[in-house]
N, C-alpha and C positions, 0 to 999 in steps of 0.2 A: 384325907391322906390317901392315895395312890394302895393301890394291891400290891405286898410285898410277895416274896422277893423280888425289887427291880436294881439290879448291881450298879446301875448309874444312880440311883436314888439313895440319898443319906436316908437311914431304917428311922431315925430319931426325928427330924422334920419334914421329909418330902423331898426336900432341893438336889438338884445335880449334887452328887459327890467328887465330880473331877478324878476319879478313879481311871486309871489310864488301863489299868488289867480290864475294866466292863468294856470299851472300848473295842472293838475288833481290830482299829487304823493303829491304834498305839499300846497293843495289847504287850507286845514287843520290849514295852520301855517299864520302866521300877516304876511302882504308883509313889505319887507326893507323900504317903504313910511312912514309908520305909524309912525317910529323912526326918522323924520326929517319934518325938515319945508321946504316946498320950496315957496320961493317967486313967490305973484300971477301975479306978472308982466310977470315970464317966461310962466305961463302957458295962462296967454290973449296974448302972442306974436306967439301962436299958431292958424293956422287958424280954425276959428270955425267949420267946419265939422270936425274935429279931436281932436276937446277937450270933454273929458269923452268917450274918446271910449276905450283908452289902457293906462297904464303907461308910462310916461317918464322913460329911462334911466338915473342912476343916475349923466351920465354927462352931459348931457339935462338939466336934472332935477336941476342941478347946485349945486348939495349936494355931493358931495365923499367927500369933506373934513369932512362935516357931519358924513359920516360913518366912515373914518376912526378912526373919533375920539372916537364911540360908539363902536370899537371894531369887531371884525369878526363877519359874522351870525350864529346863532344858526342853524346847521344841519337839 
């Protein structure tokens, strides 16, 4: 597991979180979070020195079906 906090990294596996706020080129644009709910059971199942420091990945995050259904992201 990578040294946290790294904002592009999901806190819960390591993986790019697709976080458009970590991002300096698309800090500009709403992150893919904004467009879903995630249940707050997934994020208290995170140990507490790692909750509010980075995005989950959206399969952490327990949302892609979420996105899929809202369509691709805006560029």
């Amino acid at each position: 597991m990578p040294d946290f906090p790294r904002p592009d990294l999901c806190p819960a596996c390591g993986a790019r979180n697709d976080c458009t706020l970590a991002d300096p080129r698309t800090a500009d644009r709403a992150c893919w979070c904004y467009g879903v709910t995630i249940d707050a059971a997934v994020l208290q199942a995170l140990p507490p020195e790692l909750r509010d420091r980075a995005c989950l990945c959206p399969r952490c995050a327990q949302v892609e079906a979420q996105l899929q259904a809202s369509g691709p992201p805006i560029p």
